[in-house]
N, C-alpha and C positions, 0 to 999 in steps of 0.2 A: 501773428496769432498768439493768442496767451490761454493756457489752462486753465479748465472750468473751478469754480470752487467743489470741494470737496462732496458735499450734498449733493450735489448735480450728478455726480457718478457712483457715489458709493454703492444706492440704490440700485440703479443697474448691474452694478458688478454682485452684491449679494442676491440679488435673484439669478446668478448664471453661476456662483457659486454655491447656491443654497443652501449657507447660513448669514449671519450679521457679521459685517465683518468693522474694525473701528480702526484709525489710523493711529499708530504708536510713533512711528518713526518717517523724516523725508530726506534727502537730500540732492541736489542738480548734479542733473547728470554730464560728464563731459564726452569727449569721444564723438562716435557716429549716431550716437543718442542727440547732439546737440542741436539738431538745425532745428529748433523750433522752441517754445519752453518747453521742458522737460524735466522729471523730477521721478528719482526712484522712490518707491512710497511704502515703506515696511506697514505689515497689519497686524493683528492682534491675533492671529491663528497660528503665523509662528511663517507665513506667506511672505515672498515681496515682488510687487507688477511695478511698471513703468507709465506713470499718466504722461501725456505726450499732446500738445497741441498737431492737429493732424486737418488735413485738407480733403473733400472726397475724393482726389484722382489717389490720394493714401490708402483709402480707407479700400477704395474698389484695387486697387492692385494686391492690398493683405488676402484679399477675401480671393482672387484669381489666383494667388502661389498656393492659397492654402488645400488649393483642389489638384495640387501636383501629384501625382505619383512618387514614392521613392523616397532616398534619403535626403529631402527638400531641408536644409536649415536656413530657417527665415523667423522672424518674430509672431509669436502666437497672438495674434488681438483674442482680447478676451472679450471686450463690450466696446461698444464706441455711441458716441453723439452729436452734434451739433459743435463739429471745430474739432473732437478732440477722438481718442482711445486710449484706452488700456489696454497695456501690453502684457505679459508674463514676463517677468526680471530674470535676464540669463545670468547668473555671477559670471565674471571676468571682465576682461578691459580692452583696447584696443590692441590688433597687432603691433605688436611693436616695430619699430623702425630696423629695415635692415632684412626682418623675418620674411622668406619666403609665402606667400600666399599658400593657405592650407587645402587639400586637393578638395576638403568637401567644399570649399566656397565655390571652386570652380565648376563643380561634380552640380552643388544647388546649379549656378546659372544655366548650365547646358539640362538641364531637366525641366526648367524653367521654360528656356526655348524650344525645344521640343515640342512640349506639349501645349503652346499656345502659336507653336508656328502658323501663321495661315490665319488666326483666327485673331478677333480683336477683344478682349474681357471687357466688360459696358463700363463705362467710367471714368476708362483711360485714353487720355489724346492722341491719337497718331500723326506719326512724322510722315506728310505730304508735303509738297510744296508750297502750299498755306503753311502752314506749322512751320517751314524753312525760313520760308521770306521774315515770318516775326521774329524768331530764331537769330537772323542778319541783322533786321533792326534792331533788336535788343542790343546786340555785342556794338553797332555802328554810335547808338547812345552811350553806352558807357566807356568806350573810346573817344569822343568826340566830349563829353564830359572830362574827363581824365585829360586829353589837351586844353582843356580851361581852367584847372587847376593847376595846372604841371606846367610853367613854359620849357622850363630845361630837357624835357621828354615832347612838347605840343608837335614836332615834325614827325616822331616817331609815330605819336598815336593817331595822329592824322592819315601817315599814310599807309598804316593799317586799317584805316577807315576808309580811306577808300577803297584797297581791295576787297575788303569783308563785303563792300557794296555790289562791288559786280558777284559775290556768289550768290547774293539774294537769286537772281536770276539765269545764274552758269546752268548751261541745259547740260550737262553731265549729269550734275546732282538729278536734274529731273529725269534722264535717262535713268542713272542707277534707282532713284527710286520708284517709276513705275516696275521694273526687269525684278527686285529684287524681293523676293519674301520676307511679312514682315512677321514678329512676335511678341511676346511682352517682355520687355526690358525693365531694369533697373532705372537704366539713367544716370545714376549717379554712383556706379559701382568703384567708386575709388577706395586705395588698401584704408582710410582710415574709416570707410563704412564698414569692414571688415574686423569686428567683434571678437573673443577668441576665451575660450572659458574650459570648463571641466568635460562637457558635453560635446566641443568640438567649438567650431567657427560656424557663426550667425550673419548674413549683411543685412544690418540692419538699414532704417531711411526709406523708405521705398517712396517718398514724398516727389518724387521727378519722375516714377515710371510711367514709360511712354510705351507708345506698340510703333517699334521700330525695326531695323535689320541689326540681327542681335550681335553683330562683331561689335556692337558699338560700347556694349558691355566687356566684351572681352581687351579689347582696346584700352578702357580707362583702367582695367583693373593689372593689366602688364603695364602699365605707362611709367615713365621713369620718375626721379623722385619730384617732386613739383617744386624743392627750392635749388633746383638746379638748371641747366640746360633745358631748354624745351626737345634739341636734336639729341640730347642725351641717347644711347641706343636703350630700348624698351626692353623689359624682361620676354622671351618668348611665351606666347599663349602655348599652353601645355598642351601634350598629345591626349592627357586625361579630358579634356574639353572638349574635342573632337570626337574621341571613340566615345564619350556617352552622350553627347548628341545624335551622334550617326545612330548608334545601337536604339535609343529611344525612338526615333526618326525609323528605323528598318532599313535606310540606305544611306549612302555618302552623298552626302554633298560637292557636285562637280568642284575641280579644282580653278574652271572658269569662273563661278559665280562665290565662289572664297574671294577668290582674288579681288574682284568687285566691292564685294559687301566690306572686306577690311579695310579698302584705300577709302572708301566711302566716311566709314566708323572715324579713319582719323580725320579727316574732314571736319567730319560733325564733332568730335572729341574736343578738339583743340577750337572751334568755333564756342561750344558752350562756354569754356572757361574763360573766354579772352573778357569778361567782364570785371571777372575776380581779378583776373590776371591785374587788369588794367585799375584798379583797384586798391590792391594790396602787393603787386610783385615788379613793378614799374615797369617804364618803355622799354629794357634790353630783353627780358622776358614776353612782353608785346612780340617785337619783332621775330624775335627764333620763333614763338608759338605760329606765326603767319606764314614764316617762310616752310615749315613744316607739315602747313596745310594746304602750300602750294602746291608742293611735291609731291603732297599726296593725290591733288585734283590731277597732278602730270598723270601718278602711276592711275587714275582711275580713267582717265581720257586711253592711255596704254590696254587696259584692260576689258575697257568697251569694243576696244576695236576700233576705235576713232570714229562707232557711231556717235551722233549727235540726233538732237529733236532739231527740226528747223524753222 
């Protein structure tokens, strides 16, 4: 996707701002702004927003955060159309490496699931076991890709590919995801979608949000550092994450269907990446990422109870 020309949105944005507004200044933006063209765009009123190529499952998940309750930090769409939106320009830059995640990132997500628990916002894809299966083929393609360019790594991605094959179909997964409540997720809450300025911490991206079981955000955003270890041990999901879920929610969430939703999350976690992975962080990172989503099918098979569908 690539940004509209300039005329194609200014228009819209001065009628939501209600003057003319003219462009002075641009430059690309890096960070968790990046996954698409992106360009900060100063204006002549002394203003500066974010044009952003944007997808509708983007555009409909801005528009679901922005009906949250509470102290929500998320990106303000100003206007949007055809591929793209405008943003409102947060100053600051990415967390930095090392920085502990800031408790409103966390504080947004659990306010986030809350209040879309149960419910699906129109627009946005939900993770069933359709949505699973293509989920496994996607990662089986670009492993199976990745050993035709790689021979020194080809046994490695291989037979990652093959087990990625049998989760397409592992009736855990389809056990945990009929059993488990779903919500609106991020998707792609990693610490470098995690923004950090005057005003506080923003996650910005919201281009992957899906209606899923929301450990799955919580998951990628403890995850350890991504040029390390895939078994690396994970930062612990904060107690702040919980109590304002539960509070938002009015009760706790059993400690049986925690246990579920999180071995589930790393499943899925470490399943999405394995394409990058396999990509850009070669076969020794393939492997640890698989063996770690084994162990986590073991603990979710452990925390079913060893039911199965059959």
């Amino acid at each position: 996707m690539t940004a509209p020309p300039d005329d194609v949105w200014l228009g819209p944005l001065a009628t939501r701002l209600r003057h003319e507004v003219r462009v002075v200044g641009r430059e690309p933006l890096a960070g968790g702004y990046a996954s698409a063209a992106v360009e900060r765009i100063d204006l002549d009123d002394g203003s500066s927003v974010v044009l952003k190529a944007a997808g509708a499952e983007e555009v409909a998940a801005l528009r679901a955060v922005a009906v949250v309750n509470g102290p929500v930090r998320v990106p303000r769409m100003l206007v949007t159309g055809d591929g793209w939106i405008v943003l409102a320009h947060e100053p600051g830059g990415p967390l930095p490496p090392g920085t502990p995640v800031p408790d409103d990132a966390w504080r947004t997500l659990a306010l986030v699931h809350a209040h879309w628990r149960r419910n699906r916002p129109r627009g946005v894809p939900v993770v069933d076991p359709t949505w699973w299966g293509r989920l496994c083929a996607l990662a089986s393609v670009g492993l199976q890709a990745a050993a035709a360019r790689t021979p020194q790594g080809r046994d490695a991605y291989l037979d990652a590919d093959a087990v990625v094959r049998t989760w397409a179909t592992d009736d855990r997964i389809t056990t945990a995801l009929a059993a488990l409540p779903r919500t609106l997720c991020h998707g792609d809450a990693h610490r470098g979608n995690v923004h950090t300025g005057p005003s506080g911490s923003v996650l910005l991206d919201w281009g992957n949000a899906r209606v899923a079981p929301g450990s799955l955000d919580a998951v990628v955003l403890a995850a350890p550092p991504p040029d390390g270890p895939a078994d690396a041990p994970a930062e612990p999901v904060p107690q702040l994450y919980r109590d304002t879920l539960h509070e938002a929610l009015g009760e706790a969430d059993p400690p049986a269907m925690i246990a579920v939703e999180s071995a589930w999350a790393r499943v899925a976690a470490h399943l999405q990446y394995l394409p990058f992975a396999a990509d850009h962080q070669g076969p020794e990172r393939v492997s640890s990422m698989v063996r770690v989503a084994s162990a986590a099918l073991a603990e979710l098979d452990d925390a079913l109870g060893g039911r199965r569908l059959r």
